[in-house]
C-alpha positions in Angstrom: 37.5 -0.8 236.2 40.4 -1.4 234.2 43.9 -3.4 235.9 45.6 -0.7 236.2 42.5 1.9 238.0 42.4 -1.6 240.2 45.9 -1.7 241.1 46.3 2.2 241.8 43.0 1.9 244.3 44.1 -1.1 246.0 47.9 -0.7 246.4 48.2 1.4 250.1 52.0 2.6 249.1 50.8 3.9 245.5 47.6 5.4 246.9 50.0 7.1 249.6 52.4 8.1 246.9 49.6 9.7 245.0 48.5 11.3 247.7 51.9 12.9 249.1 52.3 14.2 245.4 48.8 15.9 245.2 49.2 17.8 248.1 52.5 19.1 247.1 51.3 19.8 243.8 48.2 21.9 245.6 51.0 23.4 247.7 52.6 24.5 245.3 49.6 26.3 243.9 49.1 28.1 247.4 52.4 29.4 247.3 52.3 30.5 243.9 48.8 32.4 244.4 50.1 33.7 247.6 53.0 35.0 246.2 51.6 36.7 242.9 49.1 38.1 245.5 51.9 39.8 247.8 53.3 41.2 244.4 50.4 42.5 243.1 49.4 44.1 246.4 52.9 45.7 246.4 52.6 47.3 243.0 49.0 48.8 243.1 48.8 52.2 244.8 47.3 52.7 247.9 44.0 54.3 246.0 43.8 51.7 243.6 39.5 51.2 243.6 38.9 47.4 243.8 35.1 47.7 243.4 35.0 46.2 239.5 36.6 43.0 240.2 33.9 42.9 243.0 31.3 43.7 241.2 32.1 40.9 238.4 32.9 38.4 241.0 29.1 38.8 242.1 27.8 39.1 238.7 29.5 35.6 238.2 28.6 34.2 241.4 25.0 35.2 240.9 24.5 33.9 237.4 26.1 30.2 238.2 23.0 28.5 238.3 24.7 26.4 241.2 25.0 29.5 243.5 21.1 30.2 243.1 20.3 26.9 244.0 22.7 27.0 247.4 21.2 30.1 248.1 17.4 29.3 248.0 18.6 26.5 249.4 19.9 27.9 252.7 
């Protein structure tokens, strides 16, 4: 490991600070998702069909070759 990927691990008060700012920074991304979620569910119609973005969701989640493994594996 290089001096400065030494001092970063090492040094509580940078480690903290690192923290504090990834969790804000994953924060943020919550909010932002929540928020574009609230405004899309505000502009679709109340009949708006939902089924294809299921449908490719488990297309996806069946062709990772990760998921297939989880599942067998459970």
């Amino acid at each position: 490991m290089d001096q400065l990927g030494y001092f970063l691990v090492q040094n509580r008060s940078i480690a903290l600070l690192l923290g504090i700012v990834g969790a804000c920074f994953l924060l943020r991304q919550a909010l932002s998702a929540f928020r574009g979620a609230l405004d899309l569910a505000m502009s679709q119609p109340a009949g708006a069909p939902s089924r294809g973005d299921f449908v490719v969701g488990t297309f996806f989640s069946m062709t990772n070759p990760f998921a297939v493994a989880f599942w067998l594996g459970l």
